[in-house]
Structure formats: structure tokens, C-alpha cells
C-alpha positions in Angstrom: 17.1 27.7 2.5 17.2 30.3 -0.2 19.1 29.6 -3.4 21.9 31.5 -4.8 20.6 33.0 -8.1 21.8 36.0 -10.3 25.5 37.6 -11.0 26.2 41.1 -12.9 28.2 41.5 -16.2 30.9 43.1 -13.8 30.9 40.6 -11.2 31.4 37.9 -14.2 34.2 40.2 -15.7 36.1 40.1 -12.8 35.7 35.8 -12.2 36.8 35.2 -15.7 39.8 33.1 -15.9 40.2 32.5 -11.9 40.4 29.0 -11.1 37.1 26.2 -10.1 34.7 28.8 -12.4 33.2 27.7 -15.3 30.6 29.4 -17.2 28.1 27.7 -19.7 26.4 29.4 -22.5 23.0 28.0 -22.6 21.4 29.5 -25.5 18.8 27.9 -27.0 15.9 27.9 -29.5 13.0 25.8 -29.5 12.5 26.0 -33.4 15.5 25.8 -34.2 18.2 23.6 -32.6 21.2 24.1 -34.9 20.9 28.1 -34.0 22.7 28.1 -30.5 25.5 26.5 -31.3 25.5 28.8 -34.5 24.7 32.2 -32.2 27.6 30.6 -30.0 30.4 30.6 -32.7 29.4 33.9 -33.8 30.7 35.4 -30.5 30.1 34.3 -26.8 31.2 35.4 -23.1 35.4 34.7 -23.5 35.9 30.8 -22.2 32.5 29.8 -22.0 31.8 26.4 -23.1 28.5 25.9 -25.1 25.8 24.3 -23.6 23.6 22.0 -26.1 20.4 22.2 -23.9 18.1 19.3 -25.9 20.9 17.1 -25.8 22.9 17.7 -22.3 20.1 19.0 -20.4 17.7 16.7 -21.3 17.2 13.0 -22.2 15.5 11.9 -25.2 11.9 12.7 -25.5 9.6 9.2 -25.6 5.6 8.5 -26.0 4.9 9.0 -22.6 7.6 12.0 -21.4 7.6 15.8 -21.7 9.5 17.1 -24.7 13.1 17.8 -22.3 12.9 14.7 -19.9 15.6 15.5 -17.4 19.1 13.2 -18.1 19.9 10.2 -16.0 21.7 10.5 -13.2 24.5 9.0 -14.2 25.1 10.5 -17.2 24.5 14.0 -16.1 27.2 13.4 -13.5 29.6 12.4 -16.5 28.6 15.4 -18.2 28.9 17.5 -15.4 32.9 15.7 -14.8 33.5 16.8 -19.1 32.6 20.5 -18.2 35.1 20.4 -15.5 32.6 21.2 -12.6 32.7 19.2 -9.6 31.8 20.6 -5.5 34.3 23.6 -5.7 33.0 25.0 -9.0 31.7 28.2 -9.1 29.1 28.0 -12.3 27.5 31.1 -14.2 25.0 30.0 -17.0 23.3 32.5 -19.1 21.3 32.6 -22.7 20.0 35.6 -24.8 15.8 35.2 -23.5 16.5 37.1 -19.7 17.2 34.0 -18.2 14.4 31.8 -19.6 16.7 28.9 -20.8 20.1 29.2 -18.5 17.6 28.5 -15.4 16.9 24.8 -16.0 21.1 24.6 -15.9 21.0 26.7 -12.7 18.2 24.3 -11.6 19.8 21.3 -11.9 23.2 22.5 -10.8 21.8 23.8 -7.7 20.4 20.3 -6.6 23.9 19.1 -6.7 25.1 21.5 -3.7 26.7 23.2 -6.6 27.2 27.3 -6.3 25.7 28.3 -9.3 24.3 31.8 -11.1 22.5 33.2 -13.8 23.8 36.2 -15.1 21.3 38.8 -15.3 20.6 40.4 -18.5 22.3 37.4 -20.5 24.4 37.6 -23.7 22.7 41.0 -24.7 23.7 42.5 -21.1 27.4 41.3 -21.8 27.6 42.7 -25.5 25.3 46.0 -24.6 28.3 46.6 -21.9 31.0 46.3 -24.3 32.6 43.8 -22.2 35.1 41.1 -24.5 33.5 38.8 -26.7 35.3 35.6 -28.4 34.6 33.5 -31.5 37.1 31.0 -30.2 35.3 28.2 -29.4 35.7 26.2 -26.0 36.4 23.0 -25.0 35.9 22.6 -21.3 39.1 20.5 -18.9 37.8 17.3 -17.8 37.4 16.9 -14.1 38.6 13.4 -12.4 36.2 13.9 -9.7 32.4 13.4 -10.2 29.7 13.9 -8.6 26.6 11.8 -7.4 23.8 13.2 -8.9 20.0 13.3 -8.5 17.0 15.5 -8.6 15.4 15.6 -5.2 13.1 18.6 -6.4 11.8 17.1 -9.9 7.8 16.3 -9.0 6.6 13.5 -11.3 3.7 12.4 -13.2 2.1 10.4 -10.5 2.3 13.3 -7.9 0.6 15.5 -10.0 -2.1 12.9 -10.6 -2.2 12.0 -6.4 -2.4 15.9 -5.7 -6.3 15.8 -7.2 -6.7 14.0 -3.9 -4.0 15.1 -1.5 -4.3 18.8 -2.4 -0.9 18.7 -1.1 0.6 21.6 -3.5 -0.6 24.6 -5.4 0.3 24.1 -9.3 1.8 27.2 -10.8 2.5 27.7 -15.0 4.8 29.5 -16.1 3.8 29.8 -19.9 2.0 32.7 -21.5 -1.2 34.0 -20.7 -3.3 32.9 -24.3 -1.3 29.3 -24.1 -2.5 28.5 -20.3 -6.0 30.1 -21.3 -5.7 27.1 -24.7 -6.2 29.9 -26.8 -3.2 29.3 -28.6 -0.8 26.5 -28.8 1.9 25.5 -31.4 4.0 23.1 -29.3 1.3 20.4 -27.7 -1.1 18.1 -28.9 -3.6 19.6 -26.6 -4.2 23.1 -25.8 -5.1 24.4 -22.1 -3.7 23.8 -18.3 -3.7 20.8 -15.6 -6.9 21.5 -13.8 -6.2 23.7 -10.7 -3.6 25.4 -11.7 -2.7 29.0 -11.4 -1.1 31.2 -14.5 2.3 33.4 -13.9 4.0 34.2 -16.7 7.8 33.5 -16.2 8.3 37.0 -18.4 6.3 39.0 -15.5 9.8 38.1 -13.7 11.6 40.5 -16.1 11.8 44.3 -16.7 11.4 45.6 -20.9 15.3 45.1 -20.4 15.7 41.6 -20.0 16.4 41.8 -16.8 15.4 40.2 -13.5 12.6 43.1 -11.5 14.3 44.6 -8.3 13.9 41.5 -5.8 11.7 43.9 -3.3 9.2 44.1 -6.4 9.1 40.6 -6.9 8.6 39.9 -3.7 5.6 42.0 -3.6 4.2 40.8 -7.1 5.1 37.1 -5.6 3.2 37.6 -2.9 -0.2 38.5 -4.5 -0.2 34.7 -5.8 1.4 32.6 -3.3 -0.2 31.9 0.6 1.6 28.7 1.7 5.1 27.8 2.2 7.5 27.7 -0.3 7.0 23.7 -0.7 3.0 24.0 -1.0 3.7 25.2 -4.9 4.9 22.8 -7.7 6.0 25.3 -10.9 5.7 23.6 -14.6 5.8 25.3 -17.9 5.5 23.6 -21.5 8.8 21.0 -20.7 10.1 21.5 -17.5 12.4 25.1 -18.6 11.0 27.8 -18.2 9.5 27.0 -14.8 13.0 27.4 -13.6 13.0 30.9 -14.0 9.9 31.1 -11.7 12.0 29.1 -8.9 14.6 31.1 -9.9 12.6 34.8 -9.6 11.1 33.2 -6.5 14.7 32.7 -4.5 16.0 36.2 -5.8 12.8 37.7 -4.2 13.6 36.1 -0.9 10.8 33.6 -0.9 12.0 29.4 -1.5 11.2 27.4 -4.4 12.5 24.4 -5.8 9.9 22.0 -7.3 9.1 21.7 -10.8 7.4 19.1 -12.4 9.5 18.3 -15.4 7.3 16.8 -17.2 5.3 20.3 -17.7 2.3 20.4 -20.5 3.9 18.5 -22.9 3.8 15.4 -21.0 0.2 16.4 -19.3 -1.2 16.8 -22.8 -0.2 13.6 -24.1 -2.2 12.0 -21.1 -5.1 14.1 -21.9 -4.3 12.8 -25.6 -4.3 9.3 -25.0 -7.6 9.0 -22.4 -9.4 10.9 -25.1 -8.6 8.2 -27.3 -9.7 5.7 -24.6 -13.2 7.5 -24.3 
């Protein structure tokens, strides 16, 4: 079943305000995690409540996880009861990077039989528009109901490592070109890709805009790469983010995708790290 996946600045516009919709700013920076909440006071979508990704969409990063571990279940479903969403919510998330960021929050909302969207074209789209922006910041309504969460799509460690000898799913990275090729790589202890793995860059998603492609594009660029079903391909990135914008290009072309192995490079890497020291 396909996913629901991107809303316009107009059709945003015109939810604002109406009842069961709440819409989370996601912006985030990888260098620099005071800057969102910063970006955010400085002017954001009127009654969004802002999203502190490291913290809310992520658990604490240990020796042997990816650098944005996805939360536990039960504490996502309390933070998910403080932003006021529960089964009847209607969510938009959106950032400033086309999407890049706001599509792990999509991801994960979606896998709670949650309607969620990313708005296309972002924060710039929104300001570019002239559309109203606030400085007031937001502090979401607390549901009373909660939901039960969990993360049927999230492919772990150990079912990457089985795959060498199921060959049950294609790997697909969504990071830049020179960093899958280890030519260059600032955030890992080890530079490269997991073995077998093919290379689409999650930006090939979006026009010099910002914006998603036209899904009829996508879903003849998609098609070049992919020749199973839509559960024969696992999608990973550097920490489990950006690979959500592939799942999320992938729905709005027409073709499924939901699995991502959270765990992404950064966790990989430190396994390569620590059998090299075993060597």
C-alpha cells in the first residue's frame, strides 16, 4: 500500500488552525544543534511546534548504535501524546533541506497508521510564497490518548549481516556520490559503503528548487535502479535520515517503500571499526 507523502504551501494554508492538525517544524543541522531551534524562533509556519530531531527523534547515541538510534517505543508514544497527535491527527512536518530531515518524522509517523505529509519545498517554499510567518513560539496541547507505538519497518543490524547469505534485499544509500565511493567522509570513523550496496543520492529526488521531481519522473528515474518489489530493497543513509526521503520519493512516484535500516553507516562503520581492531 502506497504511503501518503507531500502537501503544497496552499494546501497547508488552508489546514492551519482546523482541528486534529498539527504541524512540526523539523529543521535541523547536523553541525550545529542549537541552530534549529535558533532558525525556528527567528520565524516558522504560524502554530508549528518545533521539532528537536537529536533529541525527540532519536535516542541517545551508544558504542554500538548509529548516531540517531530510533526512540523507544514507549517514549515516542509519550512524545507523540505532548505534541497533541494521536489516530485522528492530520500531521505536516517540513525543514529548510527539500525534505531531507522532515522525512524521518513522516517515517515514523507513518508506521503509527498516522496521516502524515511533508510539505514540499519546506520553510523556503512557505517564506518564497509570502504566506504568514510567526516568531511566537509554540507549545503543542497535550493529548489524553496515546498511541501504541513500534517500528515494523526499521531493518536491524543483524538483518543486514544475515542478508550476505539470504540475499533477501537489495541495499540502497542514500548519501552523496564521493561519501558512498569513501572518497570523502567527515561524519564516520570509516569511509566507504556496506558491501553490495547500490548508490542513489536522496538529492537526485529533488529539482534546483528544493522541490520533490514530478512523480511521473521519479518513477522513471526509480525505475532504472530498482527490479524487485518494493520489499526486496532496504534504504540507509549515514544515521537512518535521509533514507527516508528515498522511501518517501519512492511512495510519491507510485512505487512502495518502507524499510530503512536505521542504523545506516554510522553504526556499519563502527563494526568495520572494531573487527579491524580484532584483526
Amino acid at each position: 500500500m502506497l504511503l501518503k507523502t507531500l502537501i503544497n504551501t496552499d494546501e497547508l494554508a488552508a489546514l492551519l488552525g482546523q482541528p486534529n492538525v498539527v504541524v512540526l517544524d523539523c529543521r535541523f543541522y547536523l553541525t550545529d544543534h542549537a541552530k534549529g531551534l535558533s532558525e525556528y524562533n527567528q520565524g516558522h509556519i504560524p502554530g508549528a511546534v518545533f521539532v528537536d530531531v537529536h533529541h525527540e527523534l532519536a535516542a541517545p547515541e551508544t558504542e554500538f548504535s548509529g548516531r540517531h538510534p530510533l526512540p523507544d517505543e514507549r517514549v515516542f508514544s509519550k512524545q507523540l501524546q505532548a505534541w497533541g497527535i494521536d489516530q485522528n491527527s492530520r500531521v505536516v512536518v517540513y525543514d529548510d533541506m527539500g525534505g531531507a530531515v522532515a522525512a524521518r518524522a513522516w517515517w515514523m509517523l507513518s508506521q503509527q497508521n498516522i496521516e502524515a505529509r511533508v510539505l514540499n519545498g519546506g520553510f523556503p517554499a512557505w517564506r518564497k510564497q509570502g504566506k504568514d510567518i510567526s516568531q511566537m513560539p509554540v507549545t503543542a496541547t497535550a493529548t489524553v490518548n496515546q498511541i501504541e507505538v513500534s517500528f515494523p519497518w526499521a531493518i536491524s543490524e543483524q538483518a543486514i549481516v544475515e542478508n550476505f547469505e539470504t540475499n533477501q534485499f537489495q541495499l540502497v544509500d542514500a548519501r552523496a556520490a564521493d561519501r558512498f565511493n569513501g572518497e570523502n567522509e567527515t561524519m564516520d570513523p570509516v569511509a566507504g559503503h556496506i558491501p553490495g550496496a547500490i548508490n542513489r543520492p536522496f538529492a537526485d529526488n529533488l529539482d534546483p528548487e528544493g522541490y520533490f521531481k514530478p512523480a511521473e519522473q521519479l518513477h522513471v528515474e526509480w525505475q532504472d535502479w530498482l527490479s524487485n518489489s518494493g520489499d526486496g530493497y532496504v534504504y540507509y543513509c549515514g544515521s537512518g535520515v535521509t533514507a527516508c526521503h528515498n522511501v518517501l520519493a519512492l511512495n510519491h512516484a507510485g512505487i512502495e517503500a518502507k524499510q530503512v535500516y536505521v542504523g545506516s553507516w554510522s553504526q556499519w562503520s563502527k563494526r568495520m571499526r572494531r573487527a579491524a581492531t580484532l584483526a
